[in-house]
N, CA, C and O atoms as a GROMACS GRO file, in nm:
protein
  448
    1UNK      N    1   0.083  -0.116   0.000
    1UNK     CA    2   0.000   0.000   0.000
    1UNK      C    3   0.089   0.124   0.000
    1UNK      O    4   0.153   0.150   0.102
    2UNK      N    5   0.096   0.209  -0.119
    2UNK     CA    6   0.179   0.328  -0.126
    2UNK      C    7   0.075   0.450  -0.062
    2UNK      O    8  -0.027   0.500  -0.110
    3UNK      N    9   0.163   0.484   0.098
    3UNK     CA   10   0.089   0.623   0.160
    3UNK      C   11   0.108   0.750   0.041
    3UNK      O   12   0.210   0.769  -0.025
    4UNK      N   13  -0.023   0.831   0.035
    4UNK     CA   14  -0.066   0.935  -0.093
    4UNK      C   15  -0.042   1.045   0.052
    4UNK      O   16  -0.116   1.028   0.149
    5UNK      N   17   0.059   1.148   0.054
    5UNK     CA   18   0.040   1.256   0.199
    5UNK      C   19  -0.095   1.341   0.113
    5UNK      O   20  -0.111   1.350  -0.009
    6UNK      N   21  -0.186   1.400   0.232
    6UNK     CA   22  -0.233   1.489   0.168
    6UNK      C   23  -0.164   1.634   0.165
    6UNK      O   24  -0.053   1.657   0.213
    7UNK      N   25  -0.271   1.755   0.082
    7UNK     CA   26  -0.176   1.825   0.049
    7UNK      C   27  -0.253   1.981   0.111
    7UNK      O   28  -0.369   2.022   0.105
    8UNK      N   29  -0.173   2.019   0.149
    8UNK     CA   30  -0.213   2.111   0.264
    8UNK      C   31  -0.154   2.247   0.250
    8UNK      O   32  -0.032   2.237   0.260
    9UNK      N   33  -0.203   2.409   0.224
    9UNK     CA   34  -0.158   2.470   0.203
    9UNK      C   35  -0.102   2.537   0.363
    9UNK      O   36  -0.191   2.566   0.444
   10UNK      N   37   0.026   2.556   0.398
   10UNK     CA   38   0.022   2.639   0.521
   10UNK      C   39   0.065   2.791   0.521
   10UNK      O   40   0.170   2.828   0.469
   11UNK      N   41  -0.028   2.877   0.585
   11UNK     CA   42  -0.033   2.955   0.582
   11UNK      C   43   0.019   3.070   0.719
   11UNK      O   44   0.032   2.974   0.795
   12UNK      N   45   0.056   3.184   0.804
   12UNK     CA   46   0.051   3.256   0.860
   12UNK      C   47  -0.084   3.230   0.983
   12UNK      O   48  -0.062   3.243   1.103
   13UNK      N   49  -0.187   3.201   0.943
   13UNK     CA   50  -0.281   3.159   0.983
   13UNK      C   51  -0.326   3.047   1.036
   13UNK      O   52  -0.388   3.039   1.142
   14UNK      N   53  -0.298   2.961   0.966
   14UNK     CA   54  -0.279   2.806   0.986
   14UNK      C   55  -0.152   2.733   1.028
   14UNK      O   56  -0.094   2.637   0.977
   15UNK      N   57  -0.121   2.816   1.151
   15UNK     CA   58   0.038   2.747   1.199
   15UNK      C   59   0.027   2.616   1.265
   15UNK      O   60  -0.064   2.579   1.340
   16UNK      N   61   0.141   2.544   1.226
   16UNK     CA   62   0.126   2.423   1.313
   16UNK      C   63   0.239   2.388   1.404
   16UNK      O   64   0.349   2.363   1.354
   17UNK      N   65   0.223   2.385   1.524
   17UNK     CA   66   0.376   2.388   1.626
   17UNK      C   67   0.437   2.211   1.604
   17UNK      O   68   0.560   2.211   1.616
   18UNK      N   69   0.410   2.142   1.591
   18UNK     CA   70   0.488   2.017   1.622
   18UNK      C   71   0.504   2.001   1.478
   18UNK      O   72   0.438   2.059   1.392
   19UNK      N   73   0.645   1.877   1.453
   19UNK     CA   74   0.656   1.842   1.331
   19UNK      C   75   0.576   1.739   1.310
   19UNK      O   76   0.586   1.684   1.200
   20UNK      N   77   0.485   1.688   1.402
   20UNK     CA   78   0.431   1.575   1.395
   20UNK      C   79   0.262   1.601   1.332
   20UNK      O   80   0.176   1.515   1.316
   21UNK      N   81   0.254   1.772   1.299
   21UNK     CA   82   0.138   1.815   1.278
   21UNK      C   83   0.204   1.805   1.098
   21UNK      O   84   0.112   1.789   1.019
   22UNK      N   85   0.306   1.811   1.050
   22UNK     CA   86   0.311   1.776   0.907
   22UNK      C   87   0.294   1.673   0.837
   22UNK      O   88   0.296   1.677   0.714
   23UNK      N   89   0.271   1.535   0.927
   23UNK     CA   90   0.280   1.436   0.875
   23UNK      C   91   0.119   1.424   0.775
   23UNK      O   92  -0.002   1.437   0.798
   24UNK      N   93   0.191   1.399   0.677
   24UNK     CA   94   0.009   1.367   0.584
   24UNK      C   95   0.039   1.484   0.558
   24UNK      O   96  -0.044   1.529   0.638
   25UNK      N   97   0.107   1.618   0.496
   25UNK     CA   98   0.121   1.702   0.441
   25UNK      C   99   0.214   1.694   0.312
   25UNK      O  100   0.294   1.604   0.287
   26UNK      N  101   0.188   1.811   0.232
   26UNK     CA  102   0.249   1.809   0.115
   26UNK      C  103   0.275   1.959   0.058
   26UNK      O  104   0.191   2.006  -0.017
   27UNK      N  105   0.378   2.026   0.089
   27UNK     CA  106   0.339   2.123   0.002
   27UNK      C  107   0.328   2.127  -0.135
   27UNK      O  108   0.332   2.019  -0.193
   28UNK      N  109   0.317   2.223  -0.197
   28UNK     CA  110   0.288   2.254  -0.372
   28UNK      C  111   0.298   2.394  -0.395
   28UNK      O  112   0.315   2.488  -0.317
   29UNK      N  113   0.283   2.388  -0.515
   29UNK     CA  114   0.280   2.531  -0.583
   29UNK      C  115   0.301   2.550  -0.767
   29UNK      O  116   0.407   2.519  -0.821
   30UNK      N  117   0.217   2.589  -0.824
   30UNK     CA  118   0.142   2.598  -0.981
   30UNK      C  119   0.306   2.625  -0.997
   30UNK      O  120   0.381   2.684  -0.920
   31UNK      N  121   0.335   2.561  -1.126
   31UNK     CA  122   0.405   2.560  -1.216
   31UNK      C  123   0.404   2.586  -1.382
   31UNK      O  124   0.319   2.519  -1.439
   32UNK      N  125   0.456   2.642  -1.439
   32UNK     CA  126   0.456   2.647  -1.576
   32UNK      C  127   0.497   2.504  -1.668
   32UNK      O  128   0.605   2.445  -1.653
   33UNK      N  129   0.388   2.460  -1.768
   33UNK     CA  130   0.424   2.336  -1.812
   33UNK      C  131   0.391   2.346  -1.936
   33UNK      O  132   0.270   2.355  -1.954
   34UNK      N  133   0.462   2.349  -2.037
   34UNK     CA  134   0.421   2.353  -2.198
   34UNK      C  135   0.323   2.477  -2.220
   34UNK      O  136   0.376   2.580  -2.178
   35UNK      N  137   0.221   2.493  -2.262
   35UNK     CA  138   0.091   2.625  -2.236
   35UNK      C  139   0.024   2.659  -2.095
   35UNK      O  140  -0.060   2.748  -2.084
   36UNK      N  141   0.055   2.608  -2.024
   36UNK     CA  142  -0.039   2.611  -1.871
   36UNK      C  143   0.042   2.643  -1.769
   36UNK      O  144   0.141   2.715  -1.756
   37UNK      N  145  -0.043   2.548  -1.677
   37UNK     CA  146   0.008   2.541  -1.529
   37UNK      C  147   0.012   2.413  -1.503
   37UNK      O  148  -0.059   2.354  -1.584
   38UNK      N  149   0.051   2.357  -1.442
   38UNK     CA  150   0.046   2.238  -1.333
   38UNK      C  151   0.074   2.265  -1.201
   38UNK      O  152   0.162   2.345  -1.172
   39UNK      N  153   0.002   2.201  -1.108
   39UNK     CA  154   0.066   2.141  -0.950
   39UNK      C  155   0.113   2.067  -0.936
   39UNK      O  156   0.073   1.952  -0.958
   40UNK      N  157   0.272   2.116  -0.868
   40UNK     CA  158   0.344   2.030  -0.800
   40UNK      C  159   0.374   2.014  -0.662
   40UNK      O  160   0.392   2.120  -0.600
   41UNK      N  161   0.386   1.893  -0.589
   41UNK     CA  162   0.424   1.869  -0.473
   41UNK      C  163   0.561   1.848  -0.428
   41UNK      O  164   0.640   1.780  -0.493
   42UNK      N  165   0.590   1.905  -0.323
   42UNK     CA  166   0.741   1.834  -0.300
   42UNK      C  167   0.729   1.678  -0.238
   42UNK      O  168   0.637   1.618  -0.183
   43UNK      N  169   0.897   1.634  -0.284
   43UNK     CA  170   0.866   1.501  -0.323
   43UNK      C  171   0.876   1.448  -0.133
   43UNK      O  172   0.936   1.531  -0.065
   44UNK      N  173   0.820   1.318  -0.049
   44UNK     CA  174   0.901   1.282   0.035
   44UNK      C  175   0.972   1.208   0.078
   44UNK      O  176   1.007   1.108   0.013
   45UNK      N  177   1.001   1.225   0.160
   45UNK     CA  178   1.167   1.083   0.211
   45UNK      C  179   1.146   0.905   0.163
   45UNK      O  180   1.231   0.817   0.152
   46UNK      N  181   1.012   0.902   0.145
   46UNK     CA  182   0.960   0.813   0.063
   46UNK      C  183   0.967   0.778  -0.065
   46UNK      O  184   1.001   0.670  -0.114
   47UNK      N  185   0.925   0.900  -0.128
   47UNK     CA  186   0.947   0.896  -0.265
   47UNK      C  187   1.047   0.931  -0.336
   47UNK      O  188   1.072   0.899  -0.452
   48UNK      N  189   1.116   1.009  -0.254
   48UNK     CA  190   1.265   0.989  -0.278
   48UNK      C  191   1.334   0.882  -0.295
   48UNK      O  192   1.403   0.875  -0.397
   49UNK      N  193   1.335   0.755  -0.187
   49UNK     CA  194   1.392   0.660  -0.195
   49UNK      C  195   1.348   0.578  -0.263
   49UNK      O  196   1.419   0.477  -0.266
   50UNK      N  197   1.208   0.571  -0.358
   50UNK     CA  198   1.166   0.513  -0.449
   50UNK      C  199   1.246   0.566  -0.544
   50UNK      O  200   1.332   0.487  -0.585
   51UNK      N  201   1.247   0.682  -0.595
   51UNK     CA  202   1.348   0.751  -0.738
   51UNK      C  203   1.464   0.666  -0.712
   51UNK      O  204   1.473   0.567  -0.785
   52UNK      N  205   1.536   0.679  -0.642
   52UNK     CA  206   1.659   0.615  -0.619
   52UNK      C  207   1.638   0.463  -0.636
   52UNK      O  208   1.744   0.417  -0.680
   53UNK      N  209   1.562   0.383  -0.624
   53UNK     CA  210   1.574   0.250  -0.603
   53UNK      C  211   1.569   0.226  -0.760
   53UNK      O  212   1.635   0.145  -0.825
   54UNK      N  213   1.457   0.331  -0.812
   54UNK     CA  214   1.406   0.319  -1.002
   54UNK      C  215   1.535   0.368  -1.044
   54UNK      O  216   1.562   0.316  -1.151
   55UNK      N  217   1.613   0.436  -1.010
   55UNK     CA  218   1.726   0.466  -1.097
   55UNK      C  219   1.861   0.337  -1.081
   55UNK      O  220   1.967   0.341  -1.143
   56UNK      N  221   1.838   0.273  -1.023
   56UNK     CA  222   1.935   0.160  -0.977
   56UNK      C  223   1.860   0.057  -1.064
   56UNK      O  224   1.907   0.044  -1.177
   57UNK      N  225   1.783   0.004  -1.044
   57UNK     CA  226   1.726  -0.083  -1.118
   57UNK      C  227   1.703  -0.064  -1.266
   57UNK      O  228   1.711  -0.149  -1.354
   58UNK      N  229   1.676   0.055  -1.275
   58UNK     CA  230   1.625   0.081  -1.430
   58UNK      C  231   1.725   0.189  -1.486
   58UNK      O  232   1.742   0.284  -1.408
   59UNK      N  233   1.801   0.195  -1.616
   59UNK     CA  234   1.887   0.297  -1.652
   59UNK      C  235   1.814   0.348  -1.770
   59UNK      O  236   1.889   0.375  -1.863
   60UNK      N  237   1.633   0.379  -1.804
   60UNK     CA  238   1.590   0.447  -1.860
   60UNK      C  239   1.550   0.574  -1.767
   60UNK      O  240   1.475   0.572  -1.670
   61UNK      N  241   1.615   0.675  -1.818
   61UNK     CA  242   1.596   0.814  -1.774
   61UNK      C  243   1.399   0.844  -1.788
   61UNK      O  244   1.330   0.919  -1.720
   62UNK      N  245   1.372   0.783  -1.861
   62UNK     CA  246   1.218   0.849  -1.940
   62UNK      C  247   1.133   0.787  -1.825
   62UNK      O  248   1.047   0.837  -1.753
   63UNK      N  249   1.196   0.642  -1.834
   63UNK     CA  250   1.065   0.563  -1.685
   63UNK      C  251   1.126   0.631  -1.591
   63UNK      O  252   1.034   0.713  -1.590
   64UNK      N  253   1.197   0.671  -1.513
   64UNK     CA  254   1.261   0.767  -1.405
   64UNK      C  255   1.152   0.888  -1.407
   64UNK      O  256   1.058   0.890  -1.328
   65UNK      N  257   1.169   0.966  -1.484
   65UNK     CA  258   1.081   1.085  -1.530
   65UNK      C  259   0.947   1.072  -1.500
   65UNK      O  260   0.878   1.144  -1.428
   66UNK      N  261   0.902   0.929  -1.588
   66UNK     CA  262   0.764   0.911  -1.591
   66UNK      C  263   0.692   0.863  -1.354
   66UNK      O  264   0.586   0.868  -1.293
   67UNK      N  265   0.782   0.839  -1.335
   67UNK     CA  266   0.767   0.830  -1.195
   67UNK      C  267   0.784   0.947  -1.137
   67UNK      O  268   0.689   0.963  -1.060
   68UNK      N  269   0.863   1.048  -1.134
   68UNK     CA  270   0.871   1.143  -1.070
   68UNK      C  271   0.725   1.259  -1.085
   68UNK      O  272   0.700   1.349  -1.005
   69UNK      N  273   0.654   1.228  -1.195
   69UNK     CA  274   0.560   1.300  -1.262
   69UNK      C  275   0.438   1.285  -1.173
   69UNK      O  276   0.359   1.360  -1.118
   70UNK      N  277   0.468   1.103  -1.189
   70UNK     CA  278   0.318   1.062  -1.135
   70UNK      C  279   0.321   1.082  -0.969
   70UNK      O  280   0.226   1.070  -0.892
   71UNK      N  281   0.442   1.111  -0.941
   71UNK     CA  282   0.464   1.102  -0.739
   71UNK      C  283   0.358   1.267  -0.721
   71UNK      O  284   0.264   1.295  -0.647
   72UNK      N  285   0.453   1.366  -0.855
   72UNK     CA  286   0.419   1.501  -0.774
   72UNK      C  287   0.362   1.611  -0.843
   72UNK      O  288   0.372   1.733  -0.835
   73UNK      N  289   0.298   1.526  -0.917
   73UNK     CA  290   0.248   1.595  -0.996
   73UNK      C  291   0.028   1.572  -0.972
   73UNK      O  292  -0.047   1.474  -0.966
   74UNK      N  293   0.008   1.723  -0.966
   74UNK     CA  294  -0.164   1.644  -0.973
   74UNK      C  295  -0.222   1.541  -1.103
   74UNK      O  296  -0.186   1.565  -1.219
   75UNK      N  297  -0.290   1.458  -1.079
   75UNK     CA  298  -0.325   1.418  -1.155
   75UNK      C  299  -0.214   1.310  -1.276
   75UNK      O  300  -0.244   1.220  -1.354
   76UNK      N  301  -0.095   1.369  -1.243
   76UNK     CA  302   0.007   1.251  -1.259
   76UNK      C  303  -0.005   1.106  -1.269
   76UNK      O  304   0.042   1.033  -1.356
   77UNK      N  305  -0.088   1.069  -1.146
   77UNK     CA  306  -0.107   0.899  -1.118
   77UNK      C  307  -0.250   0.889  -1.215
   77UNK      O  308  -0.288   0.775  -1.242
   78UNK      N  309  -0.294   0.953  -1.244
   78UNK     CA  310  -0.383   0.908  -1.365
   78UNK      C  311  -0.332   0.901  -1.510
   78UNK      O  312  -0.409   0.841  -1.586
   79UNK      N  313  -0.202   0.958  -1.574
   79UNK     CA  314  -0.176   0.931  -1.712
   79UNK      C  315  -0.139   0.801  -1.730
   79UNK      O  316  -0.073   0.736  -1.649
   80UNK      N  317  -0.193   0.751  -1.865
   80UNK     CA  318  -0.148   0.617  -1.897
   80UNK      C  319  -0.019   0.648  -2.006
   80UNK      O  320   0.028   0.755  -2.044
   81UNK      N  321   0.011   0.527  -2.035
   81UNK     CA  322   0.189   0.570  -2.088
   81UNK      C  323   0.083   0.624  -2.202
   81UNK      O  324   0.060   0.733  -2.150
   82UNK      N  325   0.021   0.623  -2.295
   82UNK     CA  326   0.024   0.636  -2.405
   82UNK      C  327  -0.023   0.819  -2.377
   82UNK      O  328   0.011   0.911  -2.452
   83UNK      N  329  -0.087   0.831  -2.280
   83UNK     CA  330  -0.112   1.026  -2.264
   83UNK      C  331   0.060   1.044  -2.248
   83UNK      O  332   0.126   1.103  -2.334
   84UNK      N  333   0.117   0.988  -2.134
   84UNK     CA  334   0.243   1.075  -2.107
   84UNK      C  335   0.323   1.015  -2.284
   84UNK      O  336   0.334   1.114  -2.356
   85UNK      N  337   0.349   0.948  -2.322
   85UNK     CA  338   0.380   0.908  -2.402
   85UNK      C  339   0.348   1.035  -2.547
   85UNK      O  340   0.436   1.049  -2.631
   86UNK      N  341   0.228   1.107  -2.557
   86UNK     CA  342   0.204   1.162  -2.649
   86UNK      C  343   0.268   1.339  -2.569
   86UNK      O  344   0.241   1.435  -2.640
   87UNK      N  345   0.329   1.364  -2.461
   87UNK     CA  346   0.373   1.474  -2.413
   87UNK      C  347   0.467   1.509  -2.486
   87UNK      O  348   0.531   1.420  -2.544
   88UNK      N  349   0.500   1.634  -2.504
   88UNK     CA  350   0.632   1.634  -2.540
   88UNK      C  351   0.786   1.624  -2.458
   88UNK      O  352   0.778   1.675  -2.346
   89UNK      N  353   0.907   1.575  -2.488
   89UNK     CA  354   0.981   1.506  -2.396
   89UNK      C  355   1.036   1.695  -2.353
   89UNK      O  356   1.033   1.711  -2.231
   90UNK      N  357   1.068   1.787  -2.409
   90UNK     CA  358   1.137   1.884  -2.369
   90UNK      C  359   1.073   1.953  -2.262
   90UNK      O  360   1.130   2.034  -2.190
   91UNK      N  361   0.902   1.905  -2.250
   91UNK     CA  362   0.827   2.005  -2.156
   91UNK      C  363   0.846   1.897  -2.028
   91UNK      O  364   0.870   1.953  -1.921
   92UNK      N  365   0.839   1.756  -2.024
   92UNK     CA  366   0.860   1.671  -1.932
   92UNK      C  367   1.011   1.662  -1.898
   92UNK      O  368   1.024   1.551  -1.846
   93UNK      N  369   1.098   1.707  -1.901
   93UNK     CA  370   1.256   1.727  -1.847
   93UNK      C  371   1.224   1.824  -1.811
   93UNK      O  372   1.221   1.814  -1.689
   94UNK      N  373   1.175   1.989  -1.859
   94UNK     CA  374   1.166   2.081  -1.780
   94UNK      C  375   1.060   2.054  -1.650
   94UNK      O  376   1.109   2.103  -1.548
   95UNK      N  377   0.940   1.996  -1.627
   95UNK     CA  378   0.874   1.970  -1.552
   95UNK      C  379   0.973   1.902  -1.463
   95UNK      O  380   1.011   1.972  -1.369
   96UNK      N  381   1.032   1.762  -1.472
   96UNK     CA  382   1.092   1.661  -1.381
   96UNK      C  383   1.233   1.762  -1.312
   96UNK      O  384   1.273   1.741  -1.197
   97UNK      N  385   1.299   1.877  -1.407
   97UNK     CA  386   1.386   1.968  -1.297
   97UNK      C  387   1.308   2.048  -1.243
   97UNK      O  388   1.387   2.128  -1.193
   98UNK      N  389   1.197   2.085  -1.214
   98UNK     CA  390   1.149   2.144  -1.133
   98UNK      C  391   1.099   2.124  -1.034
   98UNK      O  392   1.082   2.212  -0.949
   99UNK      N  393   1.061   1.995  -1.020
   99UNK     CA  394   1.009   1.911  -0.903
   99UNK      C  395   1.142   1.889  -0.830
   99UNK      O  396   1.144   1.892  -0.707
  100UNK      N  397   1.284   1.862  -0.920
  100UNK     CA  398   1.361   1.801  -0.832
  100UNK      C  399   1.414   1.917  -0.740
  100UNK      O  400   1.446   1.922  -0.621
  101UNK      N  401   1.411   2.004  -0.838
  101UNK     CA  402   1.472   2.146  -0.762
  101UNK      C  403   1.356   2.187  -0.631
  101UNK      O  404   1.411   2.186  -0.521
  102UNK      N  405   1.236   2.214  -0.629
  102UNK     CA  406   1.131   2.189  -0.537
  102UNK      C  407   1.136   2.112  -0.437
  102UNK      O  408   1.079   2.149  -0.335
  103UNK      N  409   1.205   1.989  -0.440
  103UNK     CA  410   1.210   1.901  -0.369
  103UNK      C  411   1.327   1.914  -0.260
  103UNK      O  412   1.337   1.884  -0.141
  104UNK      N  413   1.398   1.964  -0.343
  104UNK     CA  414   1.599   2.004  -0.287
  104UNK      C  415   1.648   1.945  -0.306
  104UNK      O  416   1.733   1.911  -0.224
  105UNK      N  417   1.636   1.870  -0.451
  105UNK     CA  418   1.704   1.756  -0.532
  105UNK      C  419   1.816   1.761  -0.588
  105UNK      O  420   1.923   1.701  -0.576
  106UNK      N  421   1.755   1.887  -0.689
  106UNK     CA  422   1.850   1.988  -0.831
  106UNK      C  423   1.922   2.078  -0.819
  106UNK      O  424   1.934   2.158  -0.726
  107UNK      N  425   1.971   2.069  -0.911
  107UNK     CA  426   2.078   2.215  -0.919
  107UNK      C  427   2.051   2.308  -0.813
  107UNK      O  428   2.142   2.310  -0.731
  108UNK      N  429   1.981   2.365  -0.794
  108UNK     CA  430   1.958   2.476  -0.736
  108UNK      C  431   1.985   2.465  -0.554
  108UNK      O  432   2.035   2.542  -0.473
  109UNK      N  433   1.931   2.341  -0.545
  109UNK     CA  434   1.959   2.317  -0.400
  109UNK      C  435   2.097   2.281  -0.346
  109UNK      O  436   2.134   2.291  -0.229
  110UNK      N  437   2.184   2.225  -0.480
  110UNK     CA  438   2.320   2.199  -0.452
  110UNK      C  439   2.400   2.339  -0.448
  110UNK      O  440   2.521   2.326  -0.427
  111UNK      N  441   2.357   2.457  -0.462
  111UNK     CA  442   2.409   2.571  -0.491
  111UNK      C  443   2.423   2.671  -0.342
  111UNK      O  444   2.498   2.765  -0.320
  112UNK      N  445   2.315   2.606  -0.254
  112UNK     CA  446   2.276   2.696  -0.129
  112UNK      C  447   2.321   2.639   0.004
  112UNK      O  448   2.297   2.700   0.108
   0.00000   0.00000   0.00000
């Protein structure tokens, strides 16, 4: 059974004192994706160690991708290969560095 956290906006308002009040949380935040937007989530210590296990086992970059999509992305766990399959690959590499960078995966987090 793969735990889904829910996804919880926190706000100024909505403070939560224990770390134990994040559990089942997710943040997010709209992203630019080909013409639109998408929501993304940051990824967790979970699904992290899933990426990692898919990149050991599997040395296709694209099924890598196609997992990172469906972890944190809305609506992600509903494409079948043949929707992600008809995406274009340049808007799905820019999507998959943005999650990783979101996450404190990517470039960006190795920089700070």
């Amino acid at each position: 059974m793969t735990f889904k956290p829910r996804t919880v906006t926190v706000s100024k308002e909505n403070k939560m004192d224990s770390i134990k009040d994040f559990i089942g949380t997710k943040a997010s935040k709209k992203v630019n994706f080909a013409t639109g937007k998408v929501t993304i989530g940051k990824l967790t210590v979970e699904e992290v160690d899933r990426i990692q296990e898919i990149s050991k086992e599997d040395s296709n970059d694209l099924a890598l991708v196609k997992e990172l999509i469906k972890m944190s992305v809305t609506g992600g766990d509903e494409l079948t290969d043949e929707e992600f399959a008809s995406l274009a690959l340049d808007d799905i590499n820019k999507l998959a560095k943005e999650i990783m960078n979101y996450s404190g995966l990517g470039e960006t987090s190795k920089k700070n």
